[in-house]
C-alpha positions as CSV (number, residue, x, y, z in Angstrom):
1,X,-88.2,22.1,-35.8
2,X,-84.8,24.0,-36.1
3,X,-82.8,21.4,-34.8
4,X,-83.4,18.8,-37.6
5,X,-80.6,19.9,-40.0
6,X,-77.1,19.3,-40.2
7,X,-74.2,21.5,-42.1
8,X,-73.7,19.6,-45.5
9,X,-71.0,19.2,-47.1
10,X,-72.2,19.9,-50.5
11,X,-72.8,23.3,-51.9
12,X,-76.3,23.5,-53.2
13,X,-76.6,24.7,-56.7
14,X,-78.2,28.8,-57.3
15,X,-81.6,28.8,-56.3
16,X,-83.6,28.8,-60.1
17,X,-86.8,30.9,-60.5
18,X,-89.7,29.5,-60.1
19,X,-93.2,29.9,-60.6
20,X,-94.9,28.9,-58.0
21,X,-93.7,29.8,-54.6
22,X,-91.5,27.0,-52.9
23,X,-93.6,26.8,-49.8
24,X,-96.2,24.7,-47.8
25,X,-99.9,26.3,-47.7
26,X,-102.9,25.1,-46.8
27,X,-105.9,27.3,-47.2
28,X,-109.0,24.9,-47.2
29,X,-110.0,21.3,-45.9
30,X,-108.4,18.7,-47.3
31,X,-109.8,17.6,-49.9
32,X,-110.8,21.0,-50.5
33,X,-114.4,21.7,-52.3
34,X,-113.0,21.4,-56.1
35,X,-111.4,18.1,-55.4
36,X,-114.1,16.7,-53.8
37,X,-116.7,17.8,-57.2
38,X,-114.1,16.6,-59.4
39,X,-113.5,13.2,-57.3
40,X,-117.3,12.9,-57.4
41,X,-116.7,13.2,-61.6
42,X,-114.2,10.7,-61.4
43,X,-115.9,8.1,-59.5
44,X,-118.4,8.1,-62.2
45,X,-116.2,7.3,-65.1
46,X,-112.8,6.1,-64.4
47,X,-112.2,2.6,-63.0
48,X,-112.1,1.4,-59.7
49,X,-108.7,-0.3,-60.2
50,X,-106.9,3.2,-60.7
51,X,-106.7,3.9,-57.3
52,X,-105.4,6.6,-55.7
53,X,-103.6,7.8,-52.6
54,X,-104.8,11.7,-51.7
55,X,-108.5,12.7,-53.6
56,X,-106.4,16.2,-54.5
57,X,-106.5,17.0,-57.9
58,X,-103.5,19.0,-59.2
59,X,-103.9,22.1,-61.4
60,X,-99.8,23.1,-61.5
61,X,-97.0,22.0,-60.0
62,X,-93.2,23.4,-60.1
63,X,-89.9,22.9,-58.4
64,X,-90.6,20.7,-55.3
65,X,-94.2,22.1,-54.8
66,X,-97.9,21.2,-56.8
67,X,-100.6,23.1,-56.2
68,X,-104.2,21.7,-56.1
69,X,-107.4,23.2,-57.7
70,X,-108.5,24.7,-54.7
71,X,-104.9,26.6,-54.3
72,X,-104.0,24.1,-51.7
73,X,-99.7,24.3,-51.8
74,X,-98.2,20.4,-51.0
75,X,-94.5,19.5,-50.3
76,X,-94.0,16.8,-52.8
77,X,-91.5,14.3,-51.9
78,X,-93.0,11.4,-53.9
79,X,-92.2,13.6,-57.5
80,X,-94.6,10.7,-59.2
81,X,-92.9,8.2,-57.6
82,X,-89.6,9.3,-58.3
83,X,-90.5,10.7,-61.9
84,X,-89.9,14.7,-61.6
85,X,-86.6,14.0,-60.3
86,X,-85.3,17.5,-61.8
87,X,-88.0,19.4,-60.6
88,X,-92.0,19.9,-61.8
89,X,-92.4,21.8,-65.0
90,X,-88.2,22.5,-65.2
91,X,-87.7,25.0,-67.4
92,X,-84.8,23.5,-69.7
93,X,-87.2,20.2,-70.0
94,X,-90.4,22.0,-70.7
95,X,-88.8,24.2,-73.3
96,X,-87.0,21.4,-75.2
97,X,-90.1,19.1,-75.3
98,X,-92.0,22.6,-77.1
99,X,-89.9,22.8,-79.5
100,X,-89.6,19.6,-80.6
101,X,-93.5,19.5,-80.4
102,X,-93.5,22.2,-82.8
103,X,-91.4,20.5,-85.4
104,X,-92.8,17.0,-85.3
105,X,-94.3,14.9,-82.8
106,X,-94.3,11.1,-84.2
107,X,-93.1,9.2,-87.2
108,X,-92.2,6.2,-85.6
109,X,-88.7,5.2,-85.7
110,X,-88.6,1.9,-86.9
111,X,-90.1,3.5,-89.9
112,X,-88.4,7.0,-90.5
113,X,-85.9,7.1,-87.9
114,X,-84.5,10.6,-86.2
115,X,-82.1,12.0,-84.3
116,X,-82.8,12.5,-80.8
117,X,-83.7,8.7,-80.2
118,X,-80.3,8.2,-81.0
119,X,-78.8,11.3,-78.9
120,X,-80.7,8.9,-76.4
121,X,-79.1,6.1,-76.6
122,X,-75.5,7.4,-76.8
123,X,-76.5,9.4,-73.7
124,X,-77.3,6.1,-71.9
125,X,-74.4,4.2,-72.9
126,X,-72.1,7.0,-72.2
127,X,-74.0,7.1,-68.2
128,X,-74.8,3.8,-67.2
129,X,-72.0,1.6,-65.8
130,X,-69.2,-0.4,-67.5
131,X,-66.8,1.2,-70.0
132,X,-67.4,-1.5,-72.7
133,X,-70.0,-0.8,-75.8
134,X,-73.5,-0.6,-75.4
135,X,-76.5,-0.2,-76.9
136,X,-80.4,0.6,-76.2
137,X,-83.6,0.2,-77.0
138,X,-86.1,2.8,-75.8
139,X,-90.3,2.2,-74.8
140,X,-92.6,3.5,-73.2
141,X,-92.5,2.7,-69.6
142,X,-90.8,1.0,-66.6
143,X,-93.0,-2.0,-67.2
144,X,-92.3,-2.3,-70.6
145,X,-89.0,-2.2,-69.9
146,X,-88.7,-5.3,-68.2
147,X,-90.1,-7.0,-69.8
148,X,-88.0,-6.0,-72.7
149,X,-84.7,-6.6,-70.7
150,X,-86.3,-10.2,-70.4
151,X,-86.9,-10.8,-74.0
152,X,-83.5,-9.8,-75.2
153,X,-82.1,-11.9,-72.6
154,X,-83.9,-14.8,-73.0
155,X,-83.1,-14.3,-76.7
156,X,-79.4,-14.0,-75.9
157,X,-79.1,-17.0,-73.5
158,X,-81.5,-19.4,-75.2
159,X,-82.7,-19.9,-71.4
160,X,-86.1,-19.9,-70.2
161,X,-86.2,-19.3,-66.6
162,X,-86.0,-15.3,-64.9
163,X,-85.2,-15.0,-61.5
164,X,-85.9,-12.5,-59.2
165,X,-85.2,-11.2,-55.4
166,X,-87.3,-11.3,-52.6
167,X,-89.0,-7.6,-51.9
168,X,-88.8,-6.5,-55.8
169,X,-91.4,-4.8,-57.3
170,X,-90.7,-5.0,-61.3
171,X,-95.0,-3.7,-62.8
172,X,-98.4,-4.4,-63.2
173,X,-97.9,-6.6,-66.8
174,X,-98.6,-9.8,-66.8
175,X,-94.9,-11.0,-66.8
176,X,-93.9,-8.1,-64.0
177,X,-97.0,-9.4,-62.2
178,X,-95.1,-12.6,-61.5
179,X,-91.5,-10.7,-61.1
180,X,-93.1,-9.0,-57.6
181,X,-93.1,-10.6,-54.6
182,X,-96.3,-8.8,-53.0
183,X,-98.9,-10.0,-55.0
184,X,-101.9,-7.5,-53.6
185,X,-103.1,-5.4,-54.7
186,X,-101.0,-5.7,-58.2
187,X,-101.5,-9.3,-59.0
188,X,-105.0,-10.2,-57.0
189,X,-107.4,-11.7,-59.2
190,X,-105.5,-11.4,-62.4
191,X,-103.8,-14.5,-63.0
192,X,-102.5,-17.0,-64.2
193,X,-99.5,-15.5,-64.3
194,X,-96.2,-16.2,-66.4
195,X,-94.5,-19.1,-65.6
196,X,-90.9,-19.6,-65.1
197,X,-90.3,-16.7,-62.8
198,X,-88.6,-17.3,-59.7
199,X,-88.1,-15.5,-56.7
200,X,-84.6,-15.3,-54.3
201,X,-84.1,-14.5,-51.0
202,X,-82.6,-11.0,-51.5
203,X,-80.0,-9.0,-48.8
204,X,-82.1,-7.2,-46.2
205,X,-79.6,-6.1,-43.6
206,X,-81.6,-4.8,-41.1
207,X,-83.3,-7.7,-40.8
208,X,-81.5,-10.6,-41.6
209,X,-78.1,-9.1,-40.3
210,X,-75.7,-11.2,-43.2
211,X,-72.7,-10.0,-44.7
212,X,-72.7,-9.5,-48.5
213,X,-70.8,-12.4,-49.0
214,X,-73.0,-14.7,-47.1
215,X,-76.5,-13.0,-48.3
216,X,-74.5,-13.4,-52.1
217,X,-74.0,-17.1,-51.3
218,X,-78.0,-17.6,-50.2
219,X,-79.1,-16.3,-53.0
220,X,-77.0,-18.2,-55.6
221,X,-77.5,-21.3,-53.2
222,X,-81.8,-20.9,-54.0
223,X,-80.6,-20.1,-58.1
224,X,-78.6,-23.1,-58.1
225,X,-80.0,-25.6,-56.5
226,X,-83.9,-24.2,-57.3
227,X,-83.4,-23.2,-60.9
228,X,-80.0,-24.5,-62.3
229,X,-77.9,-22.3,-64.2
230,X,-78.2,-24.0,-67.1
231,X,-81.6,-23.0,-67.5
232,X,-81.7,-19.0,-66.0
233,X,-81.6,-16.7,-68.7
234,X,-81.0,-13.5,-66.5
235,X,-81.3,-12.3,-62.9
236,X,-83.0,-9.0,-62.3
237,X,-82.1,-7.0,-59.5
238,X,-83.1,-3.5,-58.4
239,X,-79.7,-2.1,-56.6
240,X,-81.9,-0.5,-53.9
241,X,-85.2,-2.1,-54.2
242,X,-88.6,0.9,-54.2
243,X,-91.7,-0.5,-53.5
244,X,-90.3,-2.9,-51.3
245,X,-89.0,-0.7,-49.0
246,X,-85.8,1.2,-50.3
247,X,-83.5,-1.8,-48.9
248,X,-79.9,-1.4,-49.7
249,X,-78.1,-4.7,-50.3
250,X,-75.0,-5.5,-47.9
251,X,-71.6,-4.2,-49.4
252,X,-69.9,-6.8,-51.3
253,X,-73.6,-8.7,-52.3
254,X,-74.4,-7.2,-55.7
255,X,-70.9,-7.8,-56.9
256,X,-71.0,-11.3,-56.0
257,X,-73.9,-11.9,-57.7
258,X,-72.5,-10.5,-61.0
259,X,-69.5,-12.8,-61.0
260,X,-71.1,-15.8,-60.2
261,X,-74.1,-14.4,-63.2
262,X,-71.0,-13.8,-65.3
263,X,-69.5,-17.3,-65.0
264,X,-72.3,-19.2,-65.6
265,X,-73.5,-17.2,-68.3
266,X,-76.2,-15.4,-66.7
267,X,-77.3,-11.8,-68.0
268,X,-77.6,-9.8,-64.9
269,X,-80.4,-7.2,-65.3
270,X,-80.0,-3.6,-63.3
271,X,-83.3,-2.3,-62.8
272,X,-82.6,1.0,-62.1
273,X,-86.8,2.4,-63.3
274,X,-86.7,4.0,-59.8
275,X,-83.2,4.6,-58.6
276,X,-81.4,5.7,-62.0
277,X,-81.0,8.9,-63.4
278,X,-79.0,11.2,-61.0
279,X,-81.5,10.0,-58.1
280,X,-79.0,8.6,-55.5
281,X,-76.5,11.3,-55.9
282,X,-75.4,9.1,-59.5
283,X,-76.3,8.6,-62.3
284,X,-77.2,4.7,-61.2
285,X,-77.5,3.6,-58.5
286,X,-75.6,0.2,-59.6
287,X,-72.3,2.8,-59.2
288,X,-72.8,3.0,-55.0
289,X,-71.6,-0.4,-54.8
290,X,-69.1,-1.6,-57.5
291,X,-71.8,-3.1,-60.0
292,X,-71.1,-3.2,-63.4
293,X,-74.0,-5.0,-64.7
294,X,-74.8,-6.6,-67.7
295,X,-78.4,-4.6,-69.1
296,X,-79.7,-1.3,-67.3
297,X,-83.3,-0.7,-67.7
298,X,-84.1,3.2,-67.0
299,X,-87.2,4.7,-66.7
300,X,-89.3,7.2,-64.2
301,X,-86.8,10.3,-64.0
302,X,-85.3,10.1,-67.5
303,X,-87.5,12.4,-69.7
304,X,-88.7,14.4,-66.5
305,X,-92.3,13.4,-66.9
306,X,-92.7,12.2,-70.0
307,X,-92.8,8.8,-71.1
308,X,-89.5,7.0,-71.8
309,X,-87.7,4.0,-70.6
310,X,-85.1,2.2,-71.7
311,X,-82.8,-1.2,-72.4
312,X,-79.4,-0.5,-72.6
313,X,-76.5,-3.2,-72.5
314,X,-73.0,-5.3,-73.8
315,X,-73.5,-4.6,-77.6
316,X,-73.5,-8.4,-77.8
317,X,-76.4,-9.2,-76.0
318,X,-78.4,-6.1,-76.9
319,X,-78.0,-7.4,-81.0
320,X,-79.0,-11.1,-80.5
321,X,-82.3,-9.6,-81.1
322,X,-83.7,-10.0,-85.0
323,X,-84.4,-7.1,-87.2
324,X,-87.9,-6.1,-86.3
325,X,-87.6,-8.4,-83.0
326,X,-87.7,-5.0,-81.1
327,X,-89.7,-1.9,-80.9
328,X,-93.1,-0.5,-80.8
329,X,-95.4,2.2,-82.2
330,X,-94.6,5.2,-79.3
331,X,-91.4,3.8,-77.7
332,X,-88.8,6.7,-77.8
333,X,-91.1,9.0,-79.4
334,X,-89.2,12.4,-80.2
335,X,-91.0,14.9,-77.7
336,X,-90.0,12.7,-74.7
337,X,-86.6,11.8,-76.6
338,X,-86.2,15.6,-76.2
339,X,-86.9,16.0,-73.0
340,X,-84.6,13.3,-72.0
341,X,-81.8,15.1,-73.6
342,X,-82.7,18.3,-71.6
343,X,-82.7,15.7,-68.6
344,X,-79.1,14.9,-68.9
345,X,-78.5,18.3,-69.5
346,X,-79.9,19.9,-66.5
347,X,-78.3,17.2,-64.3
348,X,-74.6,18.9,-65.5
349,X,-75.9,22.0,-65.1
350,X,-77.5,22.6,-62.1
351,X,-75.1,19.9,-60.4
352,X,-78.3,17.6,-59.6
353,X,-75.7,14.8,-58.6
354,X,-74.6,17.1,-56.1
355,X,-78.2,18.2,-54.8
356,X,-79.0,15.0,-54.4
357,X,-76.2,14.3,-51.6
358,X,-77.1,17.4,-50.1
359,X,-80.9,16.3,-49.9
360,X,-79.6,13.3,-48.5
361,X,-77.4,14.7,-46.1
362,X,-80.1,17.1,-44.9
363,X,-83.1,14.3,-44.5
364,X,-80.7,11.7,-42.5
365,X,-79.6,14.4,-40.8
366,X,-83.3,15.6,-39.2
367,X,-84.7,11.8,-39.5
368,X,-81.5,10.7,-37.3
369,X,-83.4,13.5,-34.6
370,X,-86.3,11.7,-35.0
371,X,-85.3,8.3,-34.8
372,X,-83.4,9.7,-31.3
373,X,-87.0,11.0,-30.4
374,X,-89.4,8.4,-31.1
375,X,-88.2,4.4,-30.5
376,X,-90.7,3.7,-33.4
377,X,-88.0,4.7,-36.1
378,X,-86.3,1.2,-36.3
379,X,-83.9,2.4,-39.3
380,X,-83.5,5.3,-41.6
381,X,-81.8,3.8,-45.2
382,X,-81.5,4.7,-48.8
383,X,-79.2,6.6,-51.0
384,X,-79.3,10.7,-52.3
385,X,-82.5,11.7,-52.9
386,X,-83.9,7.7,-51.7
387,X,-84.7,7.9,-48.0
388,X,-86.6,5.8,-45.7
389,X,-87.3,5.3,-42.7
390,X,-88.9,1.9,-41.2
391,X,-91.4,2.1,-39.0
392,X,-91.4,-0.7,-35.7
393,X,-93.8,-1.8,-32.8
394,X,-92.6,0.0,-30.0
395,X,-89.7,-0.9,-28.0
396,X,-88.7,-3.9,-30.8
397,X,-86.6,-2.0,-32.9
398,X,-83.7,-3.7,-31.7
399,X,-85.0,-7.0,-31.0
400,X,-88.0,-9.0,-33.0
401,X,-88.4,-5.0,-35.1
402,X,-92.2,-5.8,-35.7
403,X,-93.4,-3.9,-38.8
404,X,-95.7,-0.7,-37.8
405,X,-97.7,-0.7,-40.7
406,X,-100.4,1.6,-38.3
407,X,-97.9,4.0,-37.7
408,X,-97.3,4.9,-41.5
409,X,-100.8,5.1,-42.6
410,X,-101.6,7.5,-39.7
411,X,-98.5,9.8,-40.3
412,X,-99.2,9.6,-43.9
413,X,-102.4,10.7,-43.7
414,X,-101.9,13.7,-41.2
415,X,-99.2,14.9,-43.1
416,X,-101.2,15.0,-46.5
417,X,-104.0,17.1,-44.6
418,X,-101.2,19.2,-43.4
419,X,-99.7,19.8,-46.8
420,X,-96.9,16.8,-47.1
421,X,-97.0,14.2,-49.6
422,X,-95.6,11.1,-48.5
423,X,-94.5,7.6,-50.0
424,X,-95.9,4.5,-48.1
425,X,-93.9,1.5,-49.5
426,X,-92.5,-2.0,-47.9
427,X,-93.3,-5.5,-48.1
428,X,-95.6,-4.9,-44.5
429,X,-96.5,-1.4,-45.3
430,X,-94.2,-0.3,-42.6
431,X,-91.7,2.6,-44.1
432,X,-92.0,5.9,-45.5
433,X,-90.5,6.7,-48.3
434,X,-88.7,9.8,-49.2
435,X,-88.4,10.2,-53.0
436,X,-88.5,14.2,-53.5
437,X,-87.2,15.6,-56.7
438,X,-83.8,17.4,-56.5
439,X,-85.4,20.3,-56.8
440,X,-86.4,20.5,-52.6
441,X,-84.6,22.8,-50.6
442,X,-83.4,23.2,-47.2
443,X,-86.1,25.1,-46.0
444,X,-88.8,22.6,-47.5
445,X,-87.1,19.5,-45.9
446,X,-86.9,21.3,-42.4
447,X,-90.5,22.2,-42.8
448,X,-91.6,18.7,-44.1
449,X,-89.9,17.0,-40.5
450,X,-91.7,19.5,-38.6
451,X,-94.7,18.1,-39.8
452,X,-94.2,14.3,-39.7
453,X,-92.5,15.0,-35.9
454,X,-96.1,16.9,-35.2
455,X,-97.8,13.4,-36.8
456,X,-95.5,10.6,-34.7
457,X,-96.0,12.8,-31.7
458,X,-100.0,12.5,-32.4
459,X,-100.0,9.2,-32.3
């Protein structure tokens, strides 16, 4: 499919060395004979609940490519759900996280602190938005960090109440279970589930076709008149929302959110677990549309694999928190403290902010040749290296846009047993997802469209 790419206007970096070759190859069925002995292993022993999308189990994996036990080559453009933004196995981060293995892996440092927690935190505060002083607390995951950035700001405030938007997706914890607004598969069964969480109509352009300014004034309408400032402790907002379906808000909304959060006292909560850490072609997300907020909460990308995530905020509200208030036995152990560092690192030097426009340049570029193709393509959205396209009933992508959820699942699937990993997200099922790390070239995107233009056309 030659015809998918555009020129881009941003140089990509030199081509590293890799070690696995960056191409697509199939060379038995899907799942291929190894997968399908150890899937039979795994059914035995590991719980139903940990589900999972492809029954391919991975033996290595580098650059934009993982390779299965039967030698079966995949595209990735999930990366672990946006994890391996700088590539599988990157050298720099591999190396770093070695050495610091070999010197010590865990003291805890709430008991014998170290270095490279707080190289860390002066990292974060020197990359996430707003020029005044900030500081951090690092843990273990995404999850955790919510529910974190809640604490201290319920701590701060004094307040009670957390709101939330329509279309987030915020964990599987009992607290983030109450912060999403799909509650299957992640909340089914598992309540009841923490109180005083509250959930706003968000900005969903496509859909509901308001300005910034009046999607701003919706929301603060429901926070207002629902919850009452007095009692909202903080707001948490992803600036371009994941699981739900990589919306991007309306120019002007998040802003407007932030003053009014700002005025009323309000700590305004950037979740940034999926769309931080040079992902969007910044190093946040909040940066595409004038956001300063008041707490960042990173996650996913930051330690290229390894677990790390992150509270970092105004000085003032991140030390309301007691001594000993915050913490926990693995959060911002040294090996993935290392590898974090090596993160920011390799994003300077391999210009990832820059790869990252380029992906995005090249993806809209053949997805805007599909969308001319095939009517089912009711919008292609996102940011860098955070694409999507929606997926509509036929013929209503410019009228009543009726989610496809059918479509997705069947392209999906044909493009997994052709050797494409795709994202399936959205409140109805209905988009695609395109979350590759910045690691995939030219050649690998132009390949991946051939094959999800082969899947739409077999439908």
């Amino acid at each position: 499919m030659t015809d998918t790419l555009a020129p881009t206007a941003v140089p990509a970096a030199s081509a590293p060395a890799y070690t696995v070759a960056q191409e697509r190859k199939i060379v038995t069925a899907i799942p291929g004979p190894l997968s399908t002995e150890l899937h039979r292993r795994r059914l035995a022993v590991v719980s139903g609940g940990v589900a999972s999308m492809l029954p391919v189990y991975i033996k290595k994996a580098n650059g934009a490519i993982i390779v299965d036990v039967d030698g079966n080559q995949f595209i990735d453009l999930g990366a672990g759900i946006g994890v391996t933004t700088v590539g599988h196995t990157e050298t720099s981060v591999v190396a770093a996280a070695v050495d610091q293995a070999q010197d010590f892996v865990h003291t805890l440092f709430t008991v014998t602190p170290y270095e490279e927690y707080v190289r860390v935190c002066e990292l974060l505060a020197e990359h996430t938005p707003g020029d005044f002083p900030k500081k951090s607390v690092l843990v273990n995951s995404g999850a955790e960090g919510v529910e974190n950035g809640v604490k201290i700001a319920r701590k701060y405030t004094g307040r009670r109440a957390v709101a939330v938007l329509d279309h987030a997706y915020h964990g599987r914890t009992v607290l983030t279970m109450a912060m999403n607004y799909k509650a299957a598969p992640y909340a089914t069964g598992y309540g009841p589930l923490a109180s005083d969480v509250y959930h706003a109509p968000s900005s969903y352009p496509y859909h509901d076709g308001l300005s910034g300014a009046d999607a701003a004034a919706r929301t603060i309408g429901y926070l207002e008149k629902v919850i009452g400032a007095a009692d909202l402790a903080c707001l948490v907002v992803e600036p371009i929302q994941g699981e739900g379906g990589f919306m991007v808000p309306a120019e002007g909304y998040l802003p407007a959110l932030q003053q009014w959060c700002t005025a009323n006292g309000v700590v305004m909560i950037a979740d940034e677990i999926q769309s931080g850490m040079a992902r969007t072609g910044k190093y946040f997300a909040s940066e595409h549309f004038g956001w300063v907020p008041d707490l960042v909460l990173s996650a996913k990308g930051i330690a290229g694999g390894f677990p790390l995530a992150g509270v970092t905020g105004r000085a003032e509200i991140m030390d309301a928190s007691q001594p000993g208030g915050l913490g926990g036995t693995f959060g911002g152990n040294p090996v993935s403290c290392a590898a974090a560092i090596a993160v920011f690192d390799a994003i300077e030097a391999n210009n990832l902010l820059g790869e990252a426009q380029r992906i995005e340049a090249s993806l809209t570029a053949g997805l805007t040749v599909l969308k001319e193709k095939y009517d089912i393509i009711g919008e292609i959205r996102g940011r860098g290296a955070m694409i999507a396209i929606e997926l509509v009933q036929p013929g209503t992508g410019d009228t009543t846009k009726l989610p496809n959820a059918a479509a997705v699942s069947a392209i999906s699937a044909y493009a997994s047993q052709h050797g494409v990993l795709l994202l399936t997200a959205g409140t109805y099922g209905s988009v695609l997802r395109f979350l590759p790390s910045l690691a995939l070239s030219d050649a690998l995107i132009a390949d991946a469209l051939s094959v999800i233009d082969d899947a739409i056309a077999s439908l």
